[in-house]
N, C-alpha and C positions, 0 to 999 in steps of 0.2 A: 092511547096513552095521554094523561092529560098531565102537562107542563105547569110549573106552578108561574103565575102572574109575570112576576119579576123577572123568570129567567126567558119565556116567552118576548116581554118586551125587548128585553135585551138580544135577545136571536136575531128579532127583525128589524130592531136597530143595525146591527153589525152587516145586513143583509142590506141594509139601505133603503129600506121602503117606507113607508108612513101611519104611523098605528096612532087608534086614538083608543085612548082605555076612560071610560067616562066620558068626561069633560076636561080632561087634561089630552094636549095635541101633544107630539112627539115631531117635532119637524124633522127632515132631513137635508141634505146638501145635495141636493136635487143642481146636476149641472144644467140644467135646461132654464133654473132658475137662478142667475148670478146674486150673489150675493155682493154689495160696495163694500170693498177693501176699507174702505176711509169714507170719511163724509166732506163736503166742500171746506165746513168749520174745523178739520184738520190741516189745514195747509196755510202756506204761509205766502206772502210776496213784500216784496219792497217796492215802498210807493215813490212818487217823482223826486221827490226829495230826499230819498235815501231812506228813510226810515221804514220800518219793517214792520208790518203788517199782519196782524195775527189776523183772519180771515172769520177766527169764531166770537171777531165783534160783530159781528151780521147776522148771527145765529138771531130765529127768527122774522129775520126780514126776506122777500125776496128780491133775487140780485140778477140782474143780466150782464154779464161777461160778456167784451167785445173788444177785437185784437184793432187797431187801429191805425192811421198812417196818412199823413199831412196832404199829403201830394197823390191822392187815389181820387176817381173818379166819384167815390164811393164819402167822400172825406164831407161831402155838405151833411151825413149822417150826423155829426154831432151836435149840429144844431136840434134835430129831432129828439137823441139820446138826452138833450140839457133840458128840450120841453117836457120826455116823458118824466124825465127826474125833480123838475121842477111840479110837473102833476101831478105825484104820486108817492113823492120820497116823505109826505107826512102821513102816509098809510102803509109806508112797511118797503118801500122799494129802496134800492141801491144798485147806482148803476156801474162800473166797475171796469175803464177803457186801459186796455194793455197796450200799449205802443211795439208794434214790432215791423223790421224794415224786412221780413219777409218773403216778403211778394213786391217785384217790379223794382224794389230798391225806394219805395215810395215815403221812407219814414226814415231820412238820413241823419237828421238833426240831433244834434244832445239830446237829454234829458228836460236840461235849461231853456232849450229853444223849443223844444215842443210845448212845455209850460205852456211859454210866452206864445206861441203860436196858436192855443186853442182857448185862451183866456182872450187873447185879441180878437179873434176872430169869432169865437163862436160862444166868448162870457160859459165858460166849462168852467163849475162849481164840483161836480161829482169827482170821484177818488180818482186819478190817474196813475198808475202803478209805475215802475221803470220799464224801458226798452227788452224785452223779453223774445226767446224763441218760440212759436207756435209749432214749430215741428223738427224731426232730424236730431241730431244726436245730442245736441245743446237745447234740449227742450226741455222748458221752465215747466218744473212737476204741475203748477195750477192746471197748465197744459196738456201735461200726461194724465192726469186725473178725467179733464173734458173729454176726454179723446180715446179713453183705452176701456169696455167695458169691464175687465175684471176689475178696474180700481171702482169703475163709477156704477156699476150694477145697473147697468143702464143701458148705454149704448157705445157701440165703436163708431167715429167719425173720424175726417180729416178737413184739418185746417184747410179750406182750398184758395182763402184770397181774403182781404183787407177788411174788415168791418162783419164777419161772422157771428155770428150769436147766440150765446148760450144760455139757458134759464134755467136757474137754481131754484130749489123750493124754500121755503122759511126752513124748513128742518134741515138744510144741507144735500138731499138728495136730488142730482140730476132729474129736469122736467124735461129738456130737448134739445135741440138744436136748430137754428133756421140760419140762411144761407144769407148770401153780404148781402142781396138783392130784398133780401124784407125788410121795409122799412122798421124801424122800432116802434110806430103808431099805428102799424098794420096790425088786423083783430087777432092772430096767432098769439101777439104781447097783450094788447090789454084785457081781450079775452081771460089770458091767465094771470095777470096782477089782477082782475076782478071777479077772480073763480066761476067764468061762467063755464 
């Protein structure tokens, strides 16, 4: 018996499988394939200064996300983060440091005192966001987003410590993750700020 076009497609649609009639695809929701709930330029944060940040001014450019904190081990990173942003921020980069006292209690300071403390010490030009949680139940959405594959069609991670890294595409889609220990001039970054 032969089914007409229409109702055919529509059978193995509702069956859930993938039919291509022509050159027209028929995708499906294929769970093996996540799909991102949101894109990065859906979310929002408020930067050191209070004011709020709509995230899809960056649309286009890419961005590395990184939780940060005065008093870490890990804390001479921001000198590296100001070189890669000073190399690169006239070709599409943005660097994008969230202050959280997180881990070891390492970022106790105001808002006001962080400022003053990465502009003194390490001349920090790039966006610095407000004091934020990276994990647990006070967890700042940008955060839920990095971290949870069904928002980010991407990948599930966790926060594990001070200066982790995350890399956004220009189009808002999660690229990865790399741990506090890579530098931000190790080739995993500029590899991917220079699409090799």
């Amino acid at each position: 018996m032969k089914l007409p076009l229409l109702l055919l497609t529509g059978l193995l649609m509702a069956c859930g499988d993938f039919v291509r009639v022509g050159p027209v695809t028929i995708p499906t929701n294929d769970p093996g394939m996540p799909q991102a709930t949101k894109s990065f330029h859906d979310l929002k944060a408020t930067d050191i200064n209070g004011n709020e940040v709509d995230l899809s001014t960056f649309a286009g450019k890419k961005v590395l996300v990184v939780n940060t904190a005065s008093e870490c081990g890990y804390t001479p990173q921001y000198a590296q983060l100001q070189e890669l942003y000073d190399t690169y921020k006239d070709q599409g980069l943005v660097v994008i440091g969230f202050p959280s006292n997180d881990f070891g209690g390492q970022e106790p300071g105001s808002e006001a005192e962080i400022a003053t403390f990465c502009q003194k010490n390490y001349g920090v030009t790039f966006p610095m966001m407000s004091k934020v949680h990276t994990k647990g139940s006070e967890q700042h959405p940008v955060y839920a987003w990095l971290t949870q594959r069904e928002l980010n069609g991407k990948l599930d991670s966790e926060v594990k410590w001070n200066f982790q890294k995350y890399l956004i595409n220009a189009d808002g889609t999660l690229h990865t993750m790399l741990a506090s220990g890579t530098s931000p001039l190790d080739p995993p970054v500029l590899n991917w700020i220079e699409g090799k």
